[in-house]
N, C-alpha and C positions, 0 to 999 in steps of 0.2 A: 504494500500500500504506500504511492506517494505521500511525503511528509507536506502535511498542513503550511501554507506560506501566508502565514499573516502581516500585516502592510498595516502602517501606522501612519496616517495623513496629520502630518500638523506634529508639531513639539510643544502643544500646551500644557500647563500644569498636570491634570487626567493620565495623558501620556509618558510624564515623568514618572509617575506612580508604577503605572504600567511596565516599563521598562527598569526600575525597582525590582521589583516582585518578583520579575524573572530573571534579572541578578543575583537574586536573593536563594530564589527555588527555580535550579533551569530547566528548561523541556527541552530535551539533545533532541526531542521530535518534533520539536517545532519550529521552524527559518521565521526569522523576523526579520523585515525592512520597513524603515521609517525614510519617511520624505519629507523634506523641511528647508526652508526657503533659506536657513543658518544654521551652524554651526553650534552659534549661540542660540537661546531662549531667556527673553526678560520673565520675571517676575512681578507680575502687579504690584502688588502690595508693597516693592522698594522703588518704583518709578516716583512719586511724589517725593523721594529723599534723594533722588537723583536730579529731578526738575528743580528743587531748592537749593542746587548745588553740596549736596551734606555726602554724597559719595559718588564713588566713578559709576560709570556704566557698567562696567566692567563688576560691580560689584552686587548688580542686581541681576544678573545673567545666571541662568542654568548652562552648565556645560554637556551639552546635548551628544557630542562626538563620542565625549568620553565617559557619558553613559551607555552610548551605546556599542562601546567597546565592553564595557563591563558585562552587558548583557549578550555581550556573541552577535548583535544587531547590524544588521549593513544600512547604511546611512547614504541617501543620495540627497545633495543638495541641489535640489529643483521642487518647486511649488509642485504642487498639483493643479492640473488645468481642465480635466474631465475626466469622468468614468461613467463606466461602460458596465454595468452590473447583471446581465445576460453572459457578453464574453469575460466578463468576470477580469475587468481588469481595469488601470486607472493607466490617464496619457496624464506626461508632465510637461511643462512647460519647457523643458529642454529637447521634446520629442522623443526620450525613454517612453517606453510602456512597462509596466508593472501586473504582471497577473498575481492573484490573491485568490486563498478561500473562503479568509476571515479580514475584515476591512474596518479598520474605526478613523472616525473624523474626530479631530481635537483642534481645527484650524482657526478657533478664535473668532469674532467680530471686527466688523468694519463698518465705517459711518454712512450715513446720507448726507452728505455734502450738503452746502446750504448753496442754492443760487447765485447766480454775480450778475450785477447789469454794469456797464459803464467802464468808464478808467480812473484810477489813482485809488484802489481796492483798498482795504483795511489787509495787512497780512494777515494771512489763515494759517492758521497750525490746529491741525486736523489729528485729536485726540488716540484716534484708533485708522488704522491696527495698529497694532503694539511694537509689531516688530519690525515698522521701519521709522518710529517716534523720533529715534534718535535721529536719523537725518534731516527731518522735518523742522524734529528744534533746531541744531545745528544751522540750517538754512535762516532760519528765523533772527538768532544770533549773531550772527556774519551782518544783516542785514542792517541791524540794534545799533552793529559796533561804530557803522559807519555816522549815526546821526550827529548831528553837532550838541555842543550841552548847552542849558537849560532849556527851557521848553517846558512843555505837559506833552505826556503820552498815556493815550487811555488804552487798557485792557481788561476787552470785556469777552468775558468766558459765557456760552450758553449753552443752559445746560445745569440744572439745580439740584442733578442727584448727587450721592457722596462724593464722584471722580469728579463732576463737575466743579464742585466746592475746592475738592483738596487741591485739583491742579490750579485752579487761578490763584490761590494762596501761594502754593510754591515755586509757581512761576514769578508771581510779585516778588517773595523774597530775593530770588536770584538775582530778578532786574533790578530791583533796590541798589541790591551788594556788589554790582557788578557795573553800574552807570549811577553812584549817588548824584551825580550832578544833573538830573534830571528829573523832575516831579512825574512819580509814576502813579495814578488813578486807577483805582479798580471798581467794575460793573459786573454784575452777576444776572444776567436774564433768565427766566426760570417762566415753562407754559402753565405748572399748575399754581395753586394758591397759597403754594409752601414750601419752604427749603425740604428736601427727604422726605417725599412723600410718605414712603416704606417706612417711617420711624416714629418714633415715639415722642411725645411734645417736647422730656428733655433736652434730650440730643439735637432736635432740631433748634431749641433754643440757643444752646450749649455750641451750636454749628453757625449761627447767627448772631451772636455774641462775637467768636473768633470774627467772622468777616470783616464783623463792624471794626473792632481792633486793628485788623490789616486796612482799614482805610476803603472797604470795598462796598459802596452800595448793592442794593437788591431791589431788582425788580422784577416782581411777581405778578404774574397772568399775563407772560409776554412772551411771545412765542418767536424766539428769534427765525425768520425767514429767510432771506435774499440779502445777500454783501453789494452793497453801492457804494459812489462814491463818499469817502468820510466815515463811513458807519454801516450798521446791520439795523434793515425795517424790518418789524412785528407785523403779526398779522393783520394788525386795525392799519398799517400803513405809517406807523411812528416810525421817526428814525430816532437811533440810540448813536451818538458818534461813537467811532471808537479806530486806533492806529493800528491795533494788534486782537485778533478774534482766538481766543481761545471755544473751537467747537466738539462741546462732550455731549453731545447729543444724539438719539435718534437710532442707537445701534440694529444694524442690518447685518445678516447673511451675505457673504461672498458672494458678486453679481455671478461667477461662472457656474454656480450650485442652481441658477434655476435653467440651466441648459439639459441636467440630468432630468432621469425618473427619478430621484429620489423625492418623496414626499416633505413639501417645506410650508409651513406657515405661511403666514401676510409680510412678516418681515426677512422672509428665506430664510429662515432657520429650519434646519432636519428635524421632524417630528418622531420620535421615539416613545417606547413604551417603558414602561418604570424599570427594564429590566438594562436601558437601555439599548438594547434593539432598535434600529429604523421602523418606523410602522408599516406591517407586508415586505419588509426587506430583512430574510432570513441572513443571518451571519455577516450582517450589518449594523454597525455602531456608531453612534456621536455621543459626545459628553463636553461639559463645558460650556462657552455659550455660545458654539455654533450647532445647540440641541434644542428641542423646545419639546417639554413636557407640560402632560395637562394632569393637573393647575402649572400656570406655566410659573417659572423662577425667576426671579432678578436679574440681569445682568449681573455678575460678580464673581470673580475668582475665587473666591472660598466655598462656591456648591463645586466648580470643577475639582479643587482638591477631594473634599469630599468623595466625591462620585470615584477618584481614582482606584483608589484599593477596588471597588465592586467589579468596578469596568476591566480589573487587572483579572480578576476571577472568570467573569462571566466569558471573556475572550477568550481565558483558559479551557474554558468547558465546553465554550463554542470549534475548537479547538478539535477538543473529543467528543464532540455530538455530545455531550452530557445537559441533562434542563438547564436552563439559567434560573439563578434567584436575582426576586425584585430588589432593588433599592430604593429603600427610603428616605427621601429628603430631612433634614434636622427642620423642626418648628420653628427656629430661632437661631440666628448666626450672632457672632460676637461682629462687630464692624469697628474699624480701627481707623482714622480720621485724622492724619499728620494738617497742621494748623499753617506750619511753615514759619513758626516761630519758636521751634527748639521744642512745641507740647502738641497733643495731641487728645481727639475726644475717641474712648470708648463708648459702642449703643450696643445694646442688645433689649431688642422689643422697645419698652421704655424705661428703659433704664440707661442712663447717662452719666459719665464721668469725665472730669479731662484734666492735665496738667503735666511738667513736664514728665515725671512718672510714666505715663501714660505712654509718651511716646520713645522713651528709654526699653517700656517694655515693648513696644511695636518692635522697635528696633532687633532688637534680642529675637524675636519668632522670625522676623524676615531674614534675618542675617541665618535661623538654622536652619530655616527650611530651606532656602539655597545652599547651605553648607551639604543639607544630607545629599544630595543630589552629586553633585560637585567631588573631584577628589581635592584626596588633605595637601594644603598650602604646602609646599615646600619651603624649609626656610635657607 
């Protein structure tokens, strides 16, 4: 009997886990190939300490290579660009094909751009995907470096859920620290009638209190739309000025996933069953938030961890034709909130904390869960 060749689309969090576990406990009967647009993989949860300038890039990255040398895994670096789940196999972006008989998607979210009409645009630094952020800021920066000093520069982030908050905060800081000879303004546009909708009146207090600190108004029931000249209009047709558009909004599915059969939501995300399964697509996987379960989940990298160890399992058994067991979502996540001023707010449901504590211990989880992943620092 041919051995089982399982194919790992995407190096998101889910995937690390994955590639774990069978480091951990290997199956000499199983070939593993993952496909991954890097080498590296970022870390959500250290991006906002990276945006604030408080560490390298380099230091919220999973080393993806050289887990997947630990795991006996062959690693091709090329996206994924379609599959074919009849011939049972996936084209990539470099013109490889890949046949498979067990297939999981881990390839992350990406935004719906806001519109542009006109010339002299506000820069856009477009949130997601994740894993080409850093050239994006970079581009952004380069651009920062050249302006003359003093002035006002406004930066307005939309976009009112937790990544929207965190990253205009620690994007402020950096431009602070890095151009003080310029008055930097922050604006927060947000469609619904509340900072974190998802949370608890604490923490949204608690998340609105920081903003105000960093200097950053909020405005609520305004749906940033269309980039023109000067600024970003709302849906009533207001313009909001702004020099620099931080957009964390809006997350979408990968436009190439609605060329496949695979079953996708409204927002092209793969529709799966609790077991993580594709729905009607046998020995088909997604996890993370290029998945959508009903009742569907947050956008957020802590259900993809989560989900990982099951998904490490279920691939296992899928593997061996063995049943898969359901996984259950947790009630209640803990969410970790960097301020961009050295503290940070914990929320879990409604329950709210912050201070610098707070973000010492942020620190400390993010730095070990990319350690576990990761080989030990040589010194």
């Amino acid at each position: 009997m041919p051995m089982p060749q399982l194919l790992l689309i995407g190096a998101g969090h889910a995937h690390a886990f994955v590639l774990e576990a069978f480091a951990q406990q290997p199956a000499s009967d199983i070939a593993i190939t993952v496909v991954s647009d890097s080498p590296l993989a970022a870390y959500s949860g250290s991006v906002p300490a990276w945006l604030a300038g408080e560490c390298t890039l380099r230091e919220t990255q999973i080393d993806v290579a050289a887990l997947c040398q630990r795991t006996n895994a062959r690693l091709i670096l090329s996206p994924a660009s379609s599959i074919n789940t009849q011939a049972r196999y996936v084209a990539l972006a470099n013109g490889e094909r890949v046949n498979f008989d067990v297939v999981s998607f881990n390839i992350g979210s990406t935004l719906a751009r806001p519109q542009q009409h006109g010339e002299n645009l506000p820069k856009l630094l477009a949130m997601r995907p994740l894993s080409s952020l850093h050239q994006r800021w970079q581009v952004v920066k380069n651009e920062l470096s050249h302006l003359p000093s003093g002035g006002v520069q406004r930066v307005l982030g939309v976009g009112g859920g937790a990544a929207g908050c965190e990253t205009l905060m620690s994007v402020l800081t950096q431009l602070r620290k890095q151009r003080p000879d310029i008055d930097w303004e922050g604006h927060l546009l947000t469609a619904a009638d509340a900072l974190l909708p998802e949370a608890g009146r604490l923490p949204r207090w608690l998340t609105r209190r920081a903003l105000s600190k960093a200097g950053i108004t909020v405005h609520v029931e305004q749906r940033g739309e269309t980039l023109v000249e000067g600024g970003v209009t709302t849906q009533d047709g207001t313009r909001i000025d702004a020099d620099i558009v931080l957009w964390a909004t809006g997350a979408i599915g990968h436009s190439w996933l609605a060329n496949t059969s695979l079953p996708l939501d409204k927002h092209n995300f793969i529709q799966v069953e609790n077991t993580l399964e594709v729905t009607g697509q046998p020995t088909i996987f997604a996890a993370g938030d290029c998945a959508a379960l009903t009742p569907a989940l947050p956008n957020a990298g802590v259900y993809a961890v989560r989900m990982g160890p099951h998904l490490a399992d279920n691939l296992r058994r899928a593997c061996h034709n063995e049943p898969l067991l359901p996984w259950q979502p947790p009630e209640r996540v803990l969410a970790l909130i960097g301020t961009g001023d050295g503290r940070a707010i914990a929320s879990r449901g409604g329950f709210g904390v912050s201070g610098k504590w707070v973000w010492q211990w942020k620190k400390r989880i993010d730095a070990r869960f990319i350690a576990r992943f990761n080989p030990p620092v040589e010194n």
